[in-house]
C-alpha distance (Angstrom), angle and dihedral (degrees) to the residues before:
residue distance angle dihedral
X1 . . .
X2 3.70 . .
X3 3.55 144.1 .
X4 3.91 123.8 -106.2
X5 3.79 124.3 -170.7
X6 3.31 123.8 -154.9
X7 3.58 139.3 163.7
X8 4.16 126.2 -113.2
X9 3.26 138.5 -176.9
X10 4.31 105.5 -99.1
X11 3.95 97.8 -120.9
X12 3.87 85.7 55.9
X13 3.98 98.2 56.4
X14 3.83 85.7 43.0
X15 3.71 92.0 60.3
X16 4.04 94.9 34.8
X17 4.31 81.7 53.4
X18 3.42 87.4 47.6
X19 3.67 98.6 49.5
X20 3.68 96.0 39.5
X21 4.13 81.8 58.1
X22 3.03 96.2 46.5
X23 4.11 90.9 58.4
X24 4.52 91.8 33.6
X25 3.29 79.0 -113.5
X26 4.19 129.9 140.4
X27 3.23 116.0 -103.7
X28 4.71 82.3 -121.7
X29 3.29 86.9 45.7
X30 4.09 98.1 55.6
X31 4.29 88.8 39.2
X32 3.86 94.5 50.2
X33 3.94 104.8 63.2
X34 4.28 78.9 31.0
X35 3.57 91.9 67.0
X36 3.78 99.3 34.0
X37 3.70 89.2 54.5
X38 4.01 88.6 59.4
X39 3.84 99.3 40.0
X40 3.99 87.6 56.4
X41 3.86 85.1 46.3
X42 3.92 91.2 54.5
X43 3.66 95.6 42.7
X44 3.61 93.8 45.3
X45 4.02 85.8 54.0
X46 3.81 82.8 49.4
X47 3.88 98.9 53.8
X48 4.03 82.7 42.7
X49 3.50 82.6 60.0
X50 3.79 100.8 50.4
X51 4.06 87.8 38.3
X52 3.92 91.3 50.8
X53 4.44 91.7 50.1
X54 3.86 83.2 51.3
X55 4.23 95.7 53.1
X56 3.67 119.0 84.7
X57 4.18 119.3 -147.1
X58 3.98 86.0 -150.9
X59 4.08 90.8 51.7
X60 4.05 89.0 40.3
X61 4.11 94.9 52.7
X62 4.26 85.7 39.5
X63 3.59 83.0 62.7
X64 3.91 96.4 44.9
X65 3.73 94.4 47.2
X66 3.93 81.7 60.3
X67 3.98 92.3 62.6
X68 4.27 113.0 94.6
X69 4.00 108.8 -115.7
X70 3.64 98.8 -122.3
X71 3.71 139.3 140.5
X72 4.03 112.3 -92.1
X73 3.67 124.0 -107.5
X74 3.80 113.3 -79.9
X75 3.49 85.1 -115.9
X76 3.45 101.3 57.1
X77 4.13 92.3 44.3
X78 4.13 115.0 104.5
């Protein structure tokens, strides 16, 4: 492990102190899995991204015109 020091605004430690309390928690120990969490968000968003530049509208509606037009499964109806 190691340590990382960063600054933040003072209302947003309050509330991170508060929530980590509120769970008998550390305050590292609530921030950790907190900023995980929203680095895989932002990297999925990034591979998104790169998956989105590879996809082709003209391949994606050849693919749809493929599908039968028929009613949906009465199970699968609202």
């Amino acid at each position: 492990m190691s340590e990382l020091t960063v600054k933040i605004p003072d209302y947003l430690r309050q509330r991170a102190e508060a929530a980590a309390g509120k769970e008998n928690m550390r305050l590292d120990q609530l921030v950790s899995p907190a900023l995980a969490s929203h680095l895989s968000g932002w990297m999925a968003q990034d591979e998104m991204a790169v998956r989105a530049k590879r996809g082709s509208w003209k391949k994606f509606k050849a693919v749809l015109d493929k599908v039968p037009d028929a009613e949906p499964a009465a199970y699968d109806k609202p």
